[in-house]
C-alpha positions as CSV (number, residue, x, y, z in Angstrom):
1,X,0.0,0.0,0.0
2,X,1.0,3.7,-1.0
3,X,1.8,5.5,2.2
4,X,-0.2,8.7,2.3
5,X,1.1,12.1,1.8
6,X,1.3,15.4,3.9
7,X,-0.4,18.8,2.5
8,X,1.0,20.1,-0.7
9,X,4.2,22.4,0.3
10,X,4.2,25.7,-2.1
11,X,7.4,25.0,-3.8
12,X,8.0,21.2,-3.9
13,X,4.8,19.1,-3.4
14,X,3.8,16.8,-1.0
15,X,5.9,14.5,1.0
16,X,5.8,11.0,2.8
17,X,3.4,11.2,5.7
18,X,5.5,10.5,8.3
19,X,7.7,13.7,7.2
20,X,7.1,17.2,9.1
21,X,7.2,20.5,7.7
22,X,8.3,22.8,9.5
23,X,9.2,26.7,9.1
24,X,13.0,26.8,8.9
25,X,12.8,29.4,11.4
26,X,11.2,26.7,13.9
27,X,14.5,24.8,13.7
28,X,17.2,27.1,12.8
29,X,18.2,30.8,13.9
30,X,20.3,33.3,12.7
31,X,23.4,33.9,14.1
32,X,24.0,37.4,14.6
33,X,27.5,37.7,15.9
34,X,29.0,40.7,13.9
35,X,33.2,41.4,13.8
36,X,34.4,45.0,12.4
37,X,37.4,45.6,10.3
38,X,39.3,47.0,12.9
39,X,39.1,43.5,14.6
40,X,40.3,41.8,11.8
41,X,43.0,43.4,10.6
42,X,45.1,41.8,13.5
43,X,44.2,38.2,12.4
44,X,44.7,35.9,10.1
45,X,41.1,34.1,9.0
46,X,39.0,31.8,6.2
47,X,36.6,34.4,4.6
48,X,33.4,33.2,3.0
49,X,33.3,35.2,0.4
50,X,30.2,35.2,-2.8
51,X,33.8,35.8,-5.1
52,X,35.3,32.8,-3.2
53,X,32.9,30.6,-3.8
54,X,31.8,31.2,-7.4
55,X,35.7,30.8,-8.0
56,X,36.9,28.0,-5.8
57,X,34.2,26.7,-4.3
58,X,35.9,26.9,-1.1
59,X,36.6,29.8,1.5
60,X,40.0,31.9,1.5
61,X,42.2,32.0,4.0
62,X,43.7,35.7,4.2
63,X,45.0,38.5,6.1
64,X,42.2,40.0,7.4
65,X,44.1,43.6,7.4
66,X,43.0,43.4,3.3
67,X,39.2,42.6,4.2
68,X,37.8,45.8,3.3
69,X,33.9,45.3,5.2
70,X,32.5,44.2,8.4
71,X,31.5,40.9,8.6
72,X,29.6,37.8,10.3
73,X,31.5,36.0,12.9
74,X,31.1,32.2,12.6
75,X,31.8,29.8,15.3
76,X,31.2,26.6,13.4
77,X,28.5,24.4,12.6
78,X,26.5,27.1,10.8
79,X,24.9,26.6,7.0
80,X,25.5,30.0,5.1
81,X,23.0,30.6,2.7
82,X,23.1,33.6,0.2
83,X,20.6,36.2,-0.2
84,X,21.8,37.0,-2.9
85,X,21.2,36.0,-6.4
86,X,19.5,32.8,-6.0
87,X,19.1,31.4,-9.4
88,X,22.9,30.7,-8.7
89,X,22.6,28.4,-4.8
90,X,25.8,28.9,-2.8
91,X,25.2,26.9,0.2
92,X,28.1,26.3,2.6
93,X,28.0,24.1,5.8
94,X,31.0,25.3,8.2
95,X,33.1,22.9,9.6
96,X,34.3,23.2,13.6
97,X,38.0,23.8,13.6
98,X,40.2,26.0,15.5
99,X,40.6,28.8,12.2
100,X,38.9,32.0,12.9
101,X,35.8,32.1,10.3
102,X,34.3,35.1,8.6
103,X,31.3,35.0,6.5
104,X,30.4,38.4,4.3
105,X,27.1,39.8,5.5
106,X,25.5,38.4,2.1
107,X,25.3,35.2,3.5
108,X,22.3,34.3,6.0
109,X,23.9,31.8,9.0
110,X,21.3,29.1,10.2
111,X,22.1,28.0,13.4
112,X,20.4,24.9,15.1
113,X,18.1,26.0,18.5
114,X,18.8,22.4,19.8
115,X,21.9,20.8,18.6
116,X,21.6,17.5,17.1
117,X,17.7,18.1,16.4
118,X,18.4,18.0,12.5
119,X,21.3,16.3,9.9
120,X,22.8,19.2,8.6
121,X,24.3,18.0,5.7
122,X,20.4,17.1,5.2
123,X,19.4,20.6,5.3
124,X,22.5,21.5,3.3
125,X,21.4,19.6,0.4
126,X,17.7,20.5,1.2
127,X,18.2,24.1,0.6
128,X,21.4,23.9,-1.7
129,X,19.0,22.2,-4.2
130,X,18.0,23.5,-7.5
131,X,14.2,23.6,-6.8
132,X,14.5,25.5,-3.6
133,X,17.0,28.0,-5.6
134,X,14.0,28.5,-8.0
135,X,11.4,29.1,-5.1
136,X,13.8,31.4,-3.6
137,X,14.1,33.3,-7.2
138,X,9.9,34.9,-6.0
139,X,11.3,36.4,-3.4
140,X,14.0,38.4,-4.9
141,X,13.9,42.4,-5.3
142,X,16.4,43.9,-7.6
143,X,19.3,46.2,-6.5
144,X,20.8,46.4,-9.9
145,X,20.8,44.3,-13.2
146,X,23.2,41.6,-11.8
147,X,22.6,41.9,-8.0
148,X,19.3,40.5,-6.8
149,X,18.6,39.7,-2.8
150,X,15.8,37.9,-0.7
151,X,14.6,39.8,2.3
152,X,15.8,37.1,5.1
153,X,12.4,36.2,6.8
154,X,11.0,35.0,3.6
155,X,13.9,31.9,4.1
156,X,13.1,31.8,7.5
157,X,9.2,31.4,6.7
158,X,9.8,29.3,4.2
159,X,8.2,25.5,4.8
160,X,10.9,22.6,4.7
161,X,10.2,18.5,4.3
162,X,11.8,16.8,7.6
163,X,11.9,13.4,7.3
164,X,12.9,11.8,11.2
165,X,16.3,11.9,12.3
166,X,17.8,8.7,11.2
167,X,16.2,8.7,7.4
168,X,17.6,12.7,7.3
169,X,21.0,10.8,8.1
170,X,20.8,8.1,5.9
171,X,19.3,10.6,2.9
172,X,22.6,12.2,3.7
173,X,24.9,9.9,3.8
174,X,23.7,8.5,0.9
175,X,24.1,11.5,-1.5
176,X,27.6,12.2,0.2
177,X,28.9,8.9,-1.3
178,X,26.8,9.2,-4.7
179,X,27.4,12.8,-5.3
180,X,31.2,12.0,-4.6
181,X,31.0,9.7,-7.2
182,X,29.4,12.0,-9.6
183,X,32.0,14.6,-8.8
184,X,35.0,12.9,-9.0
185,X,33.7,11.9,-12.9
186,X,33.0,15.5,-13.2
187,X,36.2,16.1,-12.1
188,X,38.4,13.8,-14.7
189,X,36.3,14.6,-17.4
190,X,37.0,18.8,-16.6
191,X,40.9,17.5,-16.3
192,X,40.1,16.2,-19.9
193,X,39.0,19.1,-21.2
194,X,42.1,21.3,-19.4
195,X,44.5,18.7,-21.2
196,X,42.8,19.3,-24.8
197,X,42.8,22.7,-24.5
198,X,45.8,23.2,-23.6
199,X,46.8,20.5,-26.9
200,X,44.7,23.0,-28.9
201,X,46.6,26.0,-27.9
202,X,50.0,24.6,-28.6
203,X,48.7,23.2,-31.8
204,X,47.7,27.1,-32.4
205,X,51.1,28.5,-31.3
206,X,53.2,26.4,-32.9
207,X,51.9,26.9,-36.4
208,X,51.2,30.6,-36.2
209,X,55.0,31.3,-35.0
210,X,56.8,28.7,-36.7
211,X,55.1,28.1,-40.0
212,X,54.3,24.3,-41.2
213,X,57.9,23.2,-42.2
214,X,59.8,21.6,-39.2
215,X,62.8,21.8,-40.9
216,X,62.3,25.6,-41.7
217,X,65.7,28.0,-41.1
218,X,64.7,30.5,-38.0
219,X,66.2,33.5,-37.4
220,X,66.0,35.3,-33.7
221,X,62.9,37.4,-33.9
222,X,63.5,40.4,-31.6
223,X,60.1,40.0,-31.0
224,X,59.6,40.2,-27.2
225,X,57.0,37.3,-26.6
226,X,58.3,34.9,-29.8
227,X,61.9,34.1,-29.5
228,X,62.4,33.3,-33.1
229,X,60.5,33.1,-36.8
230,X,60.7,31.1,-39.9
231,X,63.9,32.8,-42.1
232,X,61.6,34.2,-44.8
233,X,58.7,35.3,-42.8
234,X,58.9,39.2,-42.0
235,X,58.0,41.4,-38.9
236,X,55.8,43.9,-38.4
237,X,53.2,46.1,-35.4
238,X,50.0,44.9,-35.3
239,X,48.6,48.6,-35.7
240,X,50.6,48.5,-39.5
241,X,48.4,45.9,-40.8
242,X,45.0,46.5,-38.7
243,X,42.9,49.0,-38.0
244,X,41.7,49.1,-34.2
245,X,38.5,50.4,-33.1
246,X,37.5,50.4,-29.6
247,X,33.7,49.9,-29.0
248,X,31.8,52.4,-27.8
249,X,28.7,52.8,-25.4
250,X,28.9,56.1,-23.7
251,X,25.5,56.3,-21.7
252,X,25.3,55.4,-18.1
253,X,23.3,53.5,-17.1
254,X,24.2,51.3,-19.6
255,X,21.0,49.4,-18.7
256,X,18.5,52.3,-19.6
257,X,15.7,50.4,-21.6
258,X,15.5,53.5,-24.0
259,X,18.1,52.8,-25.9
260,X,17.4,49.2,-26.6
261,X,14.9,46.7,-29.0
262,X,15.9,47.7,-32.2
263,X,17.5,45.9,-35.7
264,X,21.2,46.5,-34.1
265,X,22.9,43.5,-32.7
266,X,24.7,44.6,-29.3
267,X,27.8,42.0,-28.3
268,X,29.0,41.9,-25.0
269,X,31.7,39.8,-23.4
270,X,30.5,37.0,-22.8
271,X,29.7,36.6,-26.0
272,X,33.6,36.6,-27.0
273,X,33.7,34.3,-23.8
274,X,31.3,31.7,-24.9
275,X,32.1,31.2,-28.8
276,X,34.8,29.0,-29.9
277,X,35.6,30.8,-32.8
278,X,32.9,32.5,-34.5
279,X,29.7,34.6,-33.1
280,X,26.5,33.2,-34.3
281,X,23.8,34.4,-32.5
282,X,22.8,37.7,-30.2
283,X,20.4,38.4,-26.9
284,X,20.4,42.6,-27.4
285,X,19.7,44.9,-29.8
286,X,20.2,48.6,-30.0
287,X,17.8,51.1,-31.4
288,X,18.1,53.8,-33.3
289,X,19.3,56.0,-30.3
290,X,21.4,53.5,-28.9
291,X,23.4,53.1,-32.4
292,X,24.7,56.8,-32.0
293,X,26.0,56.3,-28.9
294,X,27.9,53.1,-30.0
295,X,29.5,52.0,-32.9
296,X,28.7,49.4,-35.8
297,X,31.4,46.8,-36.7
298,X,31.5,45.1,-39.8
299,X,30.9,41.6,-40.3
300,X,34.0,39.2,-40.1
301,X,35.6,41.4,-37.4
302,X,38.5,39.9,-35.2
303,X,37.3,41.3,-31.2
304,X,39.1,40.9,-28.5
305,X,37.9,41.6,-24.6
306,X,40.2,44.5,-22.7
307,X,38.4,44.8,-19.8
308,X,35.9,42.4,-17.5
309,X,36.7,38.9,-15.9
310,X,37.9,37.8,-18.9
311,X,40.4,39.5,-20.7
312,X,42.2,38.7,-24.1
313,X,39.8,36.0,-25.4
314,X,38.7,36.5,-29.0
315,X,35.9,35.5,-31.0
316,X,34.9,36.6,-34.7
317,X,31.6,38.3,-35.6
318,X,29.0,37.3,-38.4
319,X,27.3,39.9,-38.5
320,X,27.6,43.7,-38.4
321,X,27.1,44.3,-34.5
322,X,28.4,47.1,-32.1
323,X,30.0,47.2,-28.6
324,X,31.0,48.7,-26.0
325,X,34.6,49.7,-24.5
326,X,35.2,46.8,-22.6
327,X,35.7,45.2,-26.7
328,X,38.1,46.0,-29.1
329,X,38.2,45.0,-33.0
330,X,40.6,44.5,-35.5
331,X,39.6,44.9,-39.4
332,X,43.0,43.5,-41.5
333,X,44.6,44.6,-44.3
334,X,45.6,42.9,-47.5
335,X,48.0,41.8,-46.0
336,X,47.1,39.8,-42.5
337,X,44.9,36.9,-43.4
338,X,41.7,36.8,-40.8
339,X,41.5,33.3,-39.9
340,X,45.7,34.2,-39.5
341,X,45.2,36.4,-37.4
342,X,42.3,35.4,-34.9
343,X,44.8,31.8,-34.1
344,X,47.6,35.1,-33.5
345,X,45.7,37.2,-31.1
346,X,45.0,33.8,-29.1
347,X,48.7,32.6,-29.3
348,X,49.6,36.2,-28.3
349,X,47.0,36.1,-24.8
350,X,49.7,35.2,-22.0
351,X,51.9,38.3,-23.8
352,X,48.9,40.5,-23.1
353,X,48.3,39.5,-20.3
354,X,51.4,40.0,-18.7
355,X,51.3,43.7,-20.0
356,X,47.5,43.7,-18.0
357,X,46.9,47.1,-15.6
358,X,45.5,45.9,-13.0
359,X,43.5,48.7,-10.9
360,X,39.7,48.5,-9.3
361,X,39.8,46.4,-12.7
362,X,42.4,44.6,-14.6
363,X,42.4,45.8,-18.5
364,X,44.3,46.1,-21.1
365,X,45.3,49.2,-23.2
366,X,44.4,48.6,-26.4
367,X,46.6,51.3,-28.0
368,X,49.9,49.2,-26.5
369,X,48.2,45.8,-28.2
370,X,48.7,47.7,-31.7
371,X,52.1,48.4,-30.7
372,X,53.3,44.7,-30.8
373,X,55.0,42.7,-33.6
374,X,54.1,40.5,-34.4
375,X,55.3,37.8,-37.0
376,X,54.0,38.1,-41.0
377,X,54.3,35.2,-43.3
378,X,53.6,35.6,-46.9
379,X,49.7,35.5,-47.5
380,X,49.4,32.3,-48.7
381,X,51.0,31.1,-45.9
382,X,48.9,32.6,-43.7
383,X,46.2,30.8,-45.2
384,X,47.2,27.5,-45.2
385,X,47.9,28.1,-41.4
386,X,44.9,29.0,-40.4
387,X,43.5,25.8,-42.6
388,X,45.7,23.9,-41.3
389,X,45.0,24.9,-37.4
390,X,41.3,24.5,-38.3
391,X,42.0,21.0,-39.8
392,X,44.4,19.5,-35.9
393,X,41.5,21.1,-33.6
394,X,38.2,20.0,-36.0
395,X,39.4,16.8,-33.7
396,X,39.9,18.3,-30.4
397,X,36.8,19.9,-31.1
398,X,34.4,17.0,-31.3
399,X,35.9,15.5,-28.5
400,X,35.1,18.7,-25.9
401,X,31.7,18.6,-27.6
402,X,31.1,14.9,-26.4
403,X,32.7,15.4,-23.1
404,X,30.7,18.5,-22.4
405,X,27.6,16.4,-22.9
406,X,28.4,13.8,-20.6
407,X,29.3,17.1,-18.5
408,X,25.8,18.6,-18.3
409,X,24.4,14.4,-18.3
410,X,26.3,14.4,-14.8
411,X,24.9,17.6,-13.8
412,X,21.3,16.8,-14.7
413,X,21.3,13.4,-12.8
414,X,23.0,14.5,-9.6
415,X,20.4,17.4,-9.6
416,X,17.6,14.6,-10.6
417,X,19.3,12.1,-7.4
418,X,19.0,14.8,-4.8
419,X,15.9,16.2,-5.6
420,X,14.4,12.1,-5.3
421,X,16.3,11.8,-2.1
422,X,14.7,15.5,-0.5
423,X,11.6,15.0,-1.3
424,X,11.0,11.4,-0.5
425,X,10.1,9.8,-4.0
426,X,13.4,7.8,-4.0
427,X,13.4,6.5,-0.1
428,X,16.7,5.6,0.9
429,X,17.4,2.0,3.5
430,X,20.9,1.7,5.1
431,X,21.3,-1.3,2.5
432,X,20.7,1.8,0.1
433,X,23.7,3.5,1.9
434,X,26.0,0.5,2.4
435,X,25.8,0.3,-1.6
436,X,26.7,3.8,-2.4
437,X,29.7,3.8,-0.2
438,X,31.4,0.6,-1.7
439,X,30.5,2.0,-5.2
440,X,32.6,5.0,-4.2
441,X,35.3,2.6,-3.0
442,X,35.0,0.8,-6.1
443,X,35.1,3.9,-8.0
444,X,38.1,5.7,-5.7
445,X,40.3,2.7,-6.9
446,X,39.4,2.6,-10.6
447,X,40.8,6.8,-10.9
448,X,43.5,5.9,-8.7
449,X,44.4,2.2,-10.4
């Protein structure tokens, strides 16, 4: 026989009958301890930090003398959960240790009124999950375009599915073995993808700078990044043979609606970011008014990122588009092959990188990138260069393609697994448990064998 359900909660459903559903704030409360710069500039602490975990996934440990806000003093034991953007969950369960733990006020703490009452790692997948992220999401006011926070009591009112204390333990110990599993797949196919590209960047580097003949005669270069060049090939700046146009986009806000929703294309950086050679496709468009505050690329135009989290990746349009400043583009001469010279801009990316300015935010000059040589075979050459490049990658590419699917396969199941395993519709036994671990044993040994 079926065993019956509880009432519906909003967000997820119902739930096995012997589950409660409490509040959150009936089981956990905030923990309001508060330390001020001046105290921490004489320690040394782990900082949870939004930019900490979107990038390691991990707190920092740092001086707290560079910590530039007040934040939340942790004691241990707490589950941070951010308020802000929730479309993205950053959960974080806080292990007891000796370090001295900060948390930046972004983060809510839930602290247990009666210790042991709940499985924490239970409520840390509970709340970490991707359908609570997207309940969360109604809550959310905006405070700007890319920063969008829950008022706290709206978590703490929020209803929860508690199964008893021993099944939130075994639900929990269970996904800690199966997601382990999941992640340490996850984690050699990611190394597979780090070792292609980096295959696929030397395959690029060593063709644009040293030509196709391995027996070529090479003279030094005195080119500051490339040692030496193929004999015949000549030297020249990059400005000689390009002409490079920063975008443009002078209106602030740059978000005002009035100068958007007409037949222009508008490219941003992460649309350099995302494509693997070539821009195909477009989410904003500028209107009339916004055109003559920007500027209007050709089609086929090399562009480059100066400014932003990513700097020095390059894509080419295929389309006329425009920009703004944090992009630069390059429209070649007779003389500088495209294809040639997209494969030299990305063999060229540690150089500029090196030459970075790094203030409130890192950049790069663009007037100084037209100021490098760079190496210039004959045309032709260039072509069959950039053919063959496109010919030892076509590979490399396929490959990343299939790896990237079984990459968001991996993703989808271990979201499926823990939403079964929250909710009740997959109920876990200890036998359930028993089997997870010695898979991950199993598993452990095969990446290590």
């Amino acid at each position: 026989m079926k065993p019956r359900s509880q009432p519906v909660i909003e967000w997820l459903g119902t739930t096995p009958r012997e589950w409660s559903q409490p509040r959150l704030k009936a089981v956990f409360r905030d923990n309001t301890g508060a330390i001020s710069m001046q105290q921490l500039a004489e320690l040394e602490v782990q900082h949870y930090s939004i930019p900490n975990f979107d990038e390691f996934g991990a707190p920092a440990r740092e001086d707290g003398a560079t910590i530039a806000s007040n934040k939340t003093l942790l004691r241990g034991g707490e589950i941070l959960f951010s308020k802000l953007n929730c479309h993205k969950p950053r959960v974080w369960l806080v292990p007891h240790d000796d370090q001295v733990k900060v948390a930046s006020t972004e983060f809510i703490p839930l602290v247990e009124w009666h210790s042991g009452s709940v499985d924490k790692r239970f409520i840390t997948y509970l709340i970490g999950s991707a359908v609570f992220a997207e309940y969360m999401t109604c809550f959310q006011t905006s405070v700007t375009n890319s920063h969008r926070r829950i008022n706290p009591n709206d978590l703490w009112q929020t209803r929860v599915p508690l199964p008893p204390l021993p099944e939130q333990q075994s639900i929990a110990s269970y996904l800690d073995a199966s997601c382990a599993a999941i992640d340490a797949a996850v984690g050699a196919k990611r190394r597979q993808l780090e070792t292609l590209d980096a295959l696929r960047r030397t395959v690029i580097q060593e063709s644009v700078t040293k030509g196709l003949d391995p027996n070529v005669e090479v003279r030094d270069s005195d080119i500051d990044w490339l040692p030496e060049i193929p004999k015949h090939w000549n030297k020249a700046k990059l400005k000689r043979h390009t002409q490079i146009i920063r975008g443009q986009f002078t209106h602030r806000p740059r978000s005002d609606p009035a100068f958007y929703g007409g037949p222009y294309p508008f490219i941003q950086t992460e649309s350099i970011s995302a494509a693997d050679k070539f821009i195909t496709e477009y989410t904003q468009t500028l209107n009339e008014d916004g055109l003559r505050i920007s500027k209007l690329f050709p089609a086929e135009t090399v562009v480059m990122t100066i400014t932003g989290a990513k700097i020095a990746e390059v894509a080419v349009t295929t389309f006329e588009a425009c920009f703004p400043d944090s992009i630069v583009g390059f429209v070649p001469d007779h003389r500088l092959n495209r294809d040639y010279l997209f494969y030299l801009l990305v063999s060229m990316q540690p150089a500029l990188l090196r030459a970075m300015v790094v203030t409130t935010q890192p950049n790069i000059n663009y007037v100084q990138i037209g100021g490098n040589y760079i190496p210039l075979p004959p045309v032709r050459e260039q072509e069959l260069i950039a053919e063959h490049i496109e010919q030892k990658i076509q590979g490399i590419r396929e490959i990343q393609k299939s790896l990237n699917q079984q990459l968001a396969t991996l993703a989808a199941y271990r979201k499926s697994l823990i939403h079964e395993c929250i909710t009740g519709q997959r109920r876990i036994t200890e036998s359930d448990v028993q089997r997870a671990a010695a898979q991950r044993k199993f598993d452990n040994l095969a990446l290590t064998g």
